[in-house]
C-alpha positions in Angstrom: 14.7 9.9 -10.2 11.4 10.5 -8.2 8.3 8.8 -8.7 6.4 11.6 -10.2 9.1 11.6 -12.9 9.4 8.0 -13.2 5.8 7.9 -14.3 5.9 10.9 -16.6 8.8 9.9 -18.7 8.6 6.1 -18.9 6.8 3.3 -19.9 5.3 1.4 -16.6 4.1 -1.7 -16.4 0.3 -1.9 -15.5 1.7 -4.3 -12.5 1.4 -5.4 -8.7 4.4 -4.2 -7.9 4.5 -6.4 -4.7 3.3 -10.2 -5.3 2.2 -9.5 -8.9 -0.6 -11.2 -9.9 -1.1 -12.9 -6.9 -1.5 -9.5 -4.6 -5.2 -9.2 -5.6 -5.9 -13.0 -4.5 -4.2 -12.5 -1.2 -6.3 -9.7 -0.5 -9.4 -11.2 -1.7 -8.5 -14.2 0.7 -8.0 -11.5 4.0 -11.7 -10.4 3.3 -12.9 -13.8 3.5 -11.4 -13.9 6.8 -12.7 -11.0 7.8 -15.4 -8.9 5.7 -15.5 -7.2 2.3 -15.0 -3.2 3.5 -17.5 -0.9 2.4 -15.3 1.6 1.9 -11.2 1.1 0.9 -8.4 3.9 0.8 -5.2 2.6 -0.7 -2.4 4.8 0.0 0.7 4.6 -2.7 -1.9 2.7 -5.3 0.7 3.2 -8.2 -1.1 1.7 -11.6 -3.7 0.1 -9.0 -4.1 -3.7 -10.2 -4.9 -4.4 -6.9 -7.1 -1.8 -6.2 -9.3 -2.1 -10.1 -9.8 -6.2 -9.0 -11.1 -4.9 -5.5 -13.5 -2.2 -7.4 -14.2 -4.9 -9.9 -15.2 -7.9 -8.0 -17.0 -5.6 -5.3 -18.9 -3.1 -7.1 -20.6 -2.3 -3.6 -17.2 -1.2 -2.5 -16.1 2.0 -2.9 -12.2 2.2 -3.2 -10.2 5.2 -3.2 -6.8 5.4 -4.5 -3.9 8.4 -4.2 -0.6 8.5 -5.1 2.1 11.0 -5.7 2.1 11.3 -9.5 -0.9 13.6 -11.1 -0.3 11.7 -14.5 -0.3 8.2 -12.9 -3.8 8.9 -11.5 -5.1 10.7 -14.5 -3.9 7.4 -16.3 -5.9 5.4 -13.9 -8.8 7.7 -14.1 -9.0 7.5 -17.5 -8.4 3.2 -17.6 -11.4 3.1 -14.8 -14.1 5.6 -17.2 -12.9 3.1 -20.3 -14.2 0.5 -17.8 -16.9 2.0 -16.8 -15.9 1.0 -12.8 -17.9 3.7 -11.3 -16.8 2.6 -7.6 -13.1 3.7 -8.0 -11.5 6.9 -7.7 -8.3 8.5 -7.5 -6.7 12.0 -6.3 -2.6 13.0 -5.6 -1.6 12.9 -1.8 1.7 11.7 -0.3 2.7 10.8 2.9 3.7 11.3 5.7 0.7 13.7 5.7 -2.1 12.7 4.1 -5.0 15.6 2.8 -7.3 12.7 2.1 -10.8 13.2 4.9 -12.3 10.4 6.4 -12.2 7.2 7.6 -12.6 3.7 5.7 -13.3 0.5 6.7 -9.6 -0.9 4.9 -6.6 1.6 4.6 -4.1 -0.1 2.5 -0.7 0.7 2.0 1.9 -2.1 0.8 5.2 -1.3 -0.4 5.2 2.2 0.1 6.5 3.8 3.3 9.9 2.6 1.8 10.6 5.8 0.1 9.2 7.9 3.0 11.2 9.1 5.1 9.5 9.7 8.4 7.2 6.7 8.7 6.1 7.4 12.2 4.4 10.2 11.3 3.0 8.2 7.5 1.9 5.5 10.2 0.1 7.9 12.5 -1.7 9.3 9.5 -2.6 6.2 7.9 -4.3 4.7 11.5 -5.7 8.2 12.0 -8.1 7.5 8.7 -9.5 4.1 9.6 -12.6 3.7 11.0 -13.9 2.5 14.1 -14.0 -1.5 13.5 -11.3 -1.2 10.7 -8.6 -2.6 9.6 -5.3 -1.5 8.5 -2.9 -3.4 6.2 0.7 -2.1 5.8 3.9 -2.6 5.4 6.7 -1.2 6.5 10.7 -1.0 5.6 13.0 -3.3 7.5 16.9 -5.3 7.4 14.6 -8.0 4.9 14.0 -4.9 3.0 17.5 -3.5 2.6 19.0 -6.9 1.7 16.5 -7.1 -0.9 17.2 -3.1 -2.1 21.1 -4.0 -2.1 20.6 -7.3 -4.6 18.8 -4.5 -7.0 20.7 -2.9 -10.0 22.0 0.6 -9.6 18.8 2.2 -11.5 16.3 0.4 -9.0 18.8 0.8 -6.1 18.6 4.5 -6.5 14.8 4.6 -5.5 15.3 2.6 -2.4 17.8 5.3 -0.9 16.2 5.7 2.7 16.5 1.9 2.9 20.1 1.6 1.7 20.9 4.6 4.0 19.0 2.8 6.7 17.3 5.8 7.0 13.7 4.6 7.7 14.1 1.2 8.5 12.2 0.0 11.2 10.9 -3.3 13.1 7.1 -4.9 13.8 8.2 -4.2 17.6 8.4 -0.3 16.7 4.9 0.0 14.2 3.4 -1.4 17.6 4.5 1.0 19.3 3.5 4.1 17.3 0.2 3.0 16.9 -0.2 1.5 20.7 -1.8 -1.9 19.5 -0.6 -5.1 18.4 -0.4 -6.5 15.0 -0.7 -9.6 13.2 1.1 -10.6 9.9 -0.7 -10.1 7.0 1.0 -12.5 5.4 0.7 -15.6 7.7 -3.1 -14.4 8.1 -3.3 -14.9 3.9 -1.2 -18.4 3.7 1.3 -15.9 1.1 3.4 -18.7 0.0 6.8 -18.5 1.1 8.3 -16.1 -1.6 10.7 -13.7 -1.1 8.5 -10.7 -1.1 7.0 -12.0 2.1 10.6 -11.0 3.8 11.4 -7.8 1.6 8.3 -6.3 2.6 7.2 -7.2 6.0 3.5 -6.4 6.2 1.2 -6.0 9.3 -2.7 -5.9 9.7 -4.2 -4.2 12.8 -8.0 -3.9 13.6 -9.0 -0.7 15.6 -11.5 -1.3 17.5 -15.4 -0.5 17.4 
């Protein structure tokens, strides 16, 4: 099943896929590190949790998130008019190309180049649309991420099928190089608590400089 139908025909859970509740807090805690971005793309935003605390706890901030599914982000849409968050928007695009113009101050992307297959190219686009003094916070499908795929059932399994193929996998050693800079781990820069998400979704942060 592909996401677009997973989101038409079923009931989703209005989750963080990755980290659950705590994803928003472990962000919140990066921009206390660093700065509160005036302007946020999220990339893969799925039912956005993440993305409506950002919007929500920074109404200067204006976040933008896309995904694949047209009813998804009509849902989301429609959840962020009820709520009258006027800083958040949403719009379809995909990777590994992205339509999406401009640059942002965060481009965020967690626990979503797993189901893409050529993330070279997803990575290149993704650094291409952060700005000047920027940060980029992604993660990226590796061996942690496979082991974790081949512990799901066969319904969940089925959506991880680049991983299991070993397809897309790739290391920290190889994001560096496509994007020519060195990284730091997101989630040693947070203090994420040692849970198992922390090794089925290996995620990097990168600053591009001014």
């Amino acid at each position: 099943m592909e996401w677009t139908e997973f989101y038409r025909e079923r009931d989703y859970d209005r989750i963080a896929y990755l980290a659950g509740e705590e994803m928003p807090d472990l962000l919140e805690r990066f921009f206390e590190r660093t700065r509160v971005p005036e302007t946020m793309l999220s990339v893969g935003c799925g039912p956005a949790v993440t993305e409506f605390a950002v919007a929500e706890r920074h109404p200067e901030t204006s976040v933008h998130g896309v995904d694949v599914s047209e009813d998804l982000m009509r849902d989301n849409r429609d959840l962020a008019a009820d709520a009258n968050v006027e800083n958040l928007t949403f719009a379809v695009d995909t990777l590994p190309d992205l339509d999406t113009d401009g640059e942002y101050d965060l481009v965020y992307c967690v626990a979503t180049l797993f189901f893409v297959k050529d993330v070279d190219r997803a990575l290149e686009s993704l650094w291409d649309r952060v700005a000047p003094g920027g940060h980029l916070v992604v993660s990226y499908p590796s061996s942690g991420t496979r082991r974790g795929a081949l512990e799901m059932d066969e319904q969940s399994q089925a959506f991880f099928s680049l991983v299991v193929g070993e397809e897309n996998l790739r290391t920290r050693a190889d994001v560096e190089s496509v994007l020519g800079v060195k990284t730091a781990d997101f989630w040693a820069a947070v203090d994420a608590p040692d849970e198992p998400f922390v090794t089925f979704a290996p995620t990097v942060v990168v600053q591009k400089e001014q």
